[in-house]
C-alpha positions in Angstrom: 0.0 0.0 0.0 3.0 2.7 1.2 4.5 1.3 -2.9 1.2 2.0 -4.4 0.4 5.5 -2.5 4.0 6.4 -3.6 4.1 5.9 -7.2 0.4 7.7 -7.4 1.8 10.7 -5.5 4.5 10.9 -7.8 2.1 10.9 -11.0 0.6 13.8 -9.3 3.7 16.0 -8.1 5.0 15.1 -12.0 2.0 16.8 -13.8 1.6 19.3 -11.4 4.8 20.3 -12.2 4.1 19.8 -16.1 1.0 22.0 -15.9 3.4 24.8 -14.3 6.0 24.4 -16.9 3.8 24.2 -20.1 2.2 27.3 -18.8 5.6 29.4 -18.6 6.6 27.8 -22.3 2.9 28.0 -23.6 3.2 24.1 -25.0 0.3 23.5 -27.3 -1.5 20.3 -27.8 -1.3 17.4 -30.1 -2.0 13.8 -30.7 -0.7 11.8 -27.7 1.3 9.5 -30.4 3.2 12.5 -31.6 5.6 15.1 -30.4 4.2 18.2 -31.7 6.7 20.4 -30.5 8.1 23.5 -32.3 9.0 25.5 -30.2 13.1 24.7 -29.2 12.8 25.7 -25.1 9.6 23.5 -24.9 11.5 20.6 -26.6 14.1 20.8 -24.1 12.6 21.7 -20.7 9.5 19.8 -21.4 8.8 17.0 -23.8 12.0 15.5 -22.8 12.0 15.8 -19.1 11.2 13.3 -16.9 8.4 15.1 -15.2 6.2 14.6 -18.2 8.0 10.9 -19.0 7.5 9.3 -15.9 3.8 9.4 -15.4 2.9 6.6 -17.7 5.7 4.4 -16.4 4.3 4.7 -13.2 0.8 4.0 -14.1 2.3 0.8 -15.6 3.8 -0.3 -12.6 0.6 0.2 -10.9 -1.3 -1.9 -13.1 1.6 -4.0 -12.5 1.0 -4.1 -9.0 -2.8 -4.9 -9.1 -2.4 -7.6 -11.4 -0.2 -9.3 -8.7 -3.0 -8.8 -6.5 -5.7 -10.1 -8.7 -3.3 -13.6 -9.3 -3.0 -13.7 -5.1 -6.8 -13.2 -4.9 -6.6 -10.2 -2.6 -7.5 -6.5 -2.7 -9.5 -4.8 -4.5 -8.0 -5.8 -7.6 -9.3 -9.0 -7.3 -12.7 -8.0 -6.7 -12.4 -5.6 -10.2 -11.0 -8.4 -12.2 -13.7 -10.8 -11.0 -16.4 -8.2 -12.2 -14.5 -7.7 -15.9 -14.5 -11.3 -16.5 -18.4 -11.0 -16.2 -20.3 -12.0 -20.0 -21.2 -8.3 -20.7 -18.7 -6.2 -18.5 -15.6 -7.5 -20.2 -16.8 -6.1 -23.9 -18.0 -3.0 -21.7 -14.6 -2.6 -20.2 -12.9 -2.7 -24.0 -15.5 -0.5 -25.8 -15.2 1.8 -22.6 -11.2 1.5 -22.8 -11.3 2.2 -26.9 -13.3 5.3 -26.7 -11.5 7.3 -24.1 -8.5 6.5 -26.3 -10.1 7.8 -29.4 -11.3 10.5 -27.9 -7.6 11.4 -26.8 -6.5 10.9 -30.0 -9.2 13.0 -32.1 -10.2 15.6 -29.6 -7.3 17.7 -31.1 -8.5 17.8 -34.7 -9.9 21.7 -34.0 -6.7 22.3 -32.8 -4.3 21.1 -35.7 -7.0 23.2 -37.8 -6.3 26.5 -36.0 -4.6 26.0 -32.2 -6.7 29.4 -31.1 -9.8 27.0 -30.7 -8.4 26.1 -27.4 -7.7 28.8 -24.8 -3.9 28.9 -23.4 -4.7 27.0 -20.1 -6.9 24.1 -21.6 -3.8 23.3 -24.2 -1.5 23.0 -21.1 -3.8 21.1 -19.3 -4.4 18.4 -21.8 -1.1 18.1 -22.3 0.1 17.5 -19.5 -2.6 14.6 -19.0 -2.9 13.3 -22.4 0.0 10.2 -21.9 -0.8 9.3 -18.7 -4.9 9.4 -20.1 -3.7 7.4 -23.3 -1.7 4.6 -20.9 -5.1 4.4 -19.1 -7.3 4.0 -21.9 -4.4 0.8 -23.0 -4.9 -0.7 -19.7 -8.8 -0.3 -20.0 -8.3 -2.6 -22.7 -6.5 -5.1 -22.0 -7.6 -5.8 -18.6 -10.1 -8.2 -19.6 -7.4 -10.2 -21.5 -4.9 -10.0 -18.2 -7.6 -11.4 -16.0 -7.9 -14.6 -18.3 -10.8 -13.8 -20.8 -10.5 -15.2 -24.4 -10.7 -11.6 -26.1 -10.3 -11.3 -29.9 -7.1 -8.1 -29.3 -5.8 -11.3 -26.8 -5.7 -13.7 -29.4 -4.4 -11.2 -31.8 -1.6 -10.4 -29.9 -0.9 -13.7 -29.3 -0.5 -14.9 -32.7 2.6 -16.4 -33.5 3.1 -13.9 -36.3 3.1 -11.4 -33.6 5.2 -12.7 -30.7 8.4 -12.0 -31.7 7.4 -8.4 -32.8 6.2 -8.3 -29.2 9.5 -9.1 -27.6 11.1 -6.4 -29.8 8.6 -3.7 -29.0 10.9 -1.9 -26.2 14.4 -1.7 -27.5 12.8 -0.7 -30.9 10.9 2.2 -29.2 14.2 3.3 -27.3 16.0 3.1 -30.8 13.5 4.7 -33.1 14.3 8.3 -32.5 17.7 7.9 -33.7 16.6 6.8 -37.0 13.6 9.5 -37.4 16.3 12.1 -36.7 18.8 10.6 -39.5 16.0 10.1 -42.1 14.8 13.7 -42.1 17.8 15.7 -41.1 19.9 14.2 -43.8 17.8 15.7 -46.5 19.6 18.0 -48.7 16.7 19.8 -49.5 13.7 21.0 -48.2 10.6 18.0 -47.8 7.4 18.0 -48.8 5.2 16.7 -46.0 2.2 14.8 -47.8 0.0 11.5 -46.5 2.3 8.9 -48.9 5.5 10.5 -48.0 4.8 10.4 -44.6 3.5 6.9 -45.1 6.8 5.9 -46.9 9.0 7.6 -44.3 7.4 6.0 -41.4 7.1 2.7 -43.0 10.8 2.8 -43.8 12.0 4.0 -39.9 9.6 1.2 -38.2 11.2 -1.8 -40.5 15.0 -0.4 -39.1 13.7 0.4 -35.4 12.6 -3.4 -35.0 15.7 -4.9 -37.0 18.0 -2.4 -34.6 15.4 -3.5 -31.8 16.0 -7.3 -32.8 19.9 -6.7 -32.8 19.4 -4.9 -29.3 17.4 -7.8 -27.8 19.9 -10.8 -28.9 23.0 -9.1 -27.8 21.4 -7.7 -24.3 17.8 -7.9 -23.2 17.7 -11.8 -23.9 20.9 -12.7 -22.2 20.0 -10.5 -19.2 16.4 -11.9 -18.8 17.8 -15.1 -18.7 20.3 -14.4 -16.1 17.7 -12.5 -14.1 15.3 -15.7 -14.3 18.1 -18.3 -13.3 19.7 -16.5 -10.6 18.0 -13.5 -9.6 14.2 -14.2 -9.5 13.6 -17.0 -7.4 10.4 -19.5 -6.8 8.2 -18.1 -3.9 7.5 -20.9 -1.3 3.5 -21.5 -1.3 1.6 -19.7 1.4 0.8 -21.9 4.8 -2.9 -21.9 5.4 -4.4 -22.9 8.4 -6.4 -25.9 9.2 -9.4 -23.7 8.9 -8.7 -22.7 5.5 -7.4 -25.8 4.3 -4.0 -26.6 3.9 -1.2 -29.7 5.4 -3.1 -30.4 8.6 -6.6 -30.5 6.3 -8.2 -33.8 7.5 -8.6 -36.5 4.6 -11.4 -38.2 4.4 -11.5 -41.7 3.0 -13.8 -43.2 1.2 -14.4 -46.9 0.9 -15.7 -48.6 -2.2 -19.6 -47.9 -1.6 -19.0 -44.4 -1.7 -19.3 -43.9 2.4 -17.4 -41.5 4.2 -15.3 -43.1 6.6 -14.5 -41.9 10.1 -11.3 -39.0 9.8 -8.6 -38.8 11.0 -5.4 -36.3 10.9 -3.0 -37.2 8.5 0.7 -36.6 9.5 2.2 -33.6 7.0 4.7 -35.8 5.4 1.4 -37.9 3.9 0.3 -36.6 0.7 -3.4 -37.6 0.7 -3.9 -37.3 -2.9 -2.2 -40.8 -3.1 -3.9 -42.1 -0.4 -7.1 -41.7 -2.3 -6.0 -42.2 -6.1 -6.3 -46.2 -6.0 -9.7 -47.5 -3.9 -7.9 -50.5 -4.3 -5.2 -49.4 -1.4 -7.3 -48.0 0.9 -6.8 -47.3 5.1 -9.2 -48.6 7.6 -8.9 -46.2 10.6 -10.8 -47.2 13.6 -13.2 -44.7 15.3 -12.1 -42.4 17.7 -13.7 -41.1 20.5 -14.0 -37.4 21.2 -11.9 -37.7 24.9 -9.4 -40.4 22.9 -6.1 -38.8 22.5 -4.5 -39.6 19.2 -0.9 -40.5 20.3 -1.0 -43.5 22.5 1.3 -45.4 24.3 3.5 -48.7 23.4 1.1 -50.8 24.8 -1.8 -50.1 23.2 -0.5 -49.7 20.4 0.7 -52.9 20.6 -3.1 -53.9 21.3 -4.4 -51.9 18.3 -1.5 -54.1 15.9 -3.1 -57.1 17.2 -6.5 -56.2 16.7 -5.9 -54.8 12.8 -4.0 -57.9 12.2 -7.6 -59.7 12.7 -9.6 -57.8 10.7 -10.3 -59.6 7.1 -6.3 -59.3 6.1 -6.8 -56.3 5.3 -3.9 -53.8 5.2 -3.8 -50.5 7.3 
């Protein structure tokens, strides 16, 4: 909870201070999925600085965190991924998810038309909340799909087609700038911005920012998950419950071949009870006990309980 409170308190002391900034620089806003910076001094003390970079990354690790919750069935992030798995709230929670995104990404078109259609305060305000929005809408959508539903955008992603684009997604993204930058400013004359040289052009710097992204991920992100997963991240010992709950103590019950429930008894924690009861064949016989009958005895009647099993109808105990 103190990790959680954290990382939201830092989302809000990060576009608090992105709302104070943009207004000195007078930012202006654009598509989420763009930079839409002219102006040099807002390039540098803004789009760049971590203040405005580190919101989503927190909201990830927050959806991070509640997704470990809702595996350990606890919190309220159980209880919300329960109710998204529901028939009709898990295409709710997409369409939901889709048109807050759209919305973010269209609710600029007045303003790439003529950026006066906005006042000066409502362009640094949406701004400053338009990546954290957009990583919120993302997570909207795919929450379904993390809690276990079949969803068609799950078993799109999941296509083997896919995976391995998947697995290059980050290093490309950290490598992609690199390449816009060399493709543009290594014109030697001035460009034409249209829709199919755009196209071209960003056609051309994804296919390099994945093969640099694939390069990247052989040399250094594979090798380094694999040393994090074989000696870093260890297994996690199962959680004890109590007798209550269920757990090594848990009494067995046996069941004999009618289908009866047999008398119980507690079974020592070095018996696994799920071989006890795969083969009716090998069964136990456990005499009743009485309420007042303590269940360690002494040699001598134990020796007197050997005798009397030994009598019953060879069978084995």
């Amino acid at each position: 909870s103190l990790g959680k409170s954290a990382l939201i308190l830092s989302c809000g002391i990060s576009i608090g201070i992105a709302i104070v900034v943009g207004g000195i620089l007078k930012v202006v806003a654009s598509p989420p999925t763009t930079g839409g910076i002219s102006n040099p001094e807002a390039f540098a003390d803004y789009y760049v600085k971590p203040y405005i970079r580190l919101p989503p990354y927190f909201i990830g690790v927050l959806a991070g965190l509640w997704y470990k919750e809702f595996k350990e069935k606890y919190g309220l992030a159980y209880k919300i991924g329960t109710f998204v798995r529901g028939p009709i709230a898990k295409y709710v929670t997409q369409a939901v998810g889709w048109a807050l995104m759209l919305y973010i990404v269209f609710m600029i078109r007045p303003v790439q038309e003529s950026p006066d259609a906005w006042s000066e305060f409502t362009h640094n305000l949406v701004r400053a909340f338009q990546k954290s929005a957009y990583v919120i809408a993302m997570v909207i959508i795919i929450l379904p799909s993390l809690c276990g539903e079949d969803t068609i955008l799950k078993r799109f992603l999941s296509h083997p087609l896919l995976v391995p684009f998947a697995r290059m997604t980050y290093t490309s993204y950290l490598t992609h700038l690199f390449w816009v930058y060399r493709n543009y400013y290594s014109e030697k004359a001035a460009f034409t911005y249209s829709h199919m040289t755009v196209l071209f052009n960003t056609l051309a710097n994804g296919a390099i920012a994945f093969t640099t992204g694939c390069i990247l991920s052989l040399i250094a992100e594979v090798p380094l998950a694999n040393i994090e997963s074989t000696y870093i991240m260890k297994k996690r010992r199962p959680r004890k419950t109590d007798d209550k709950k269920g757990g090594e103590g848990e009494k067995a019950k046996l069941v004999d071949e009618s289908g009866e429930n047999q008398p119980t008894k507690i079974m020592p924690e070095s018996v696994n009870t799920d071989d006890v009861t795969k083969d009716s064949e090998a069964r136990i016989d456990v005499p009743e006990l009485n309420d007042n009958e303590p269940l360690i005895k002494n040699e001598g009647e134990e020796n007197n309980n050997q005798q009397q099993e030994e009598a019953l109808d060879g069978k084995n105990t």
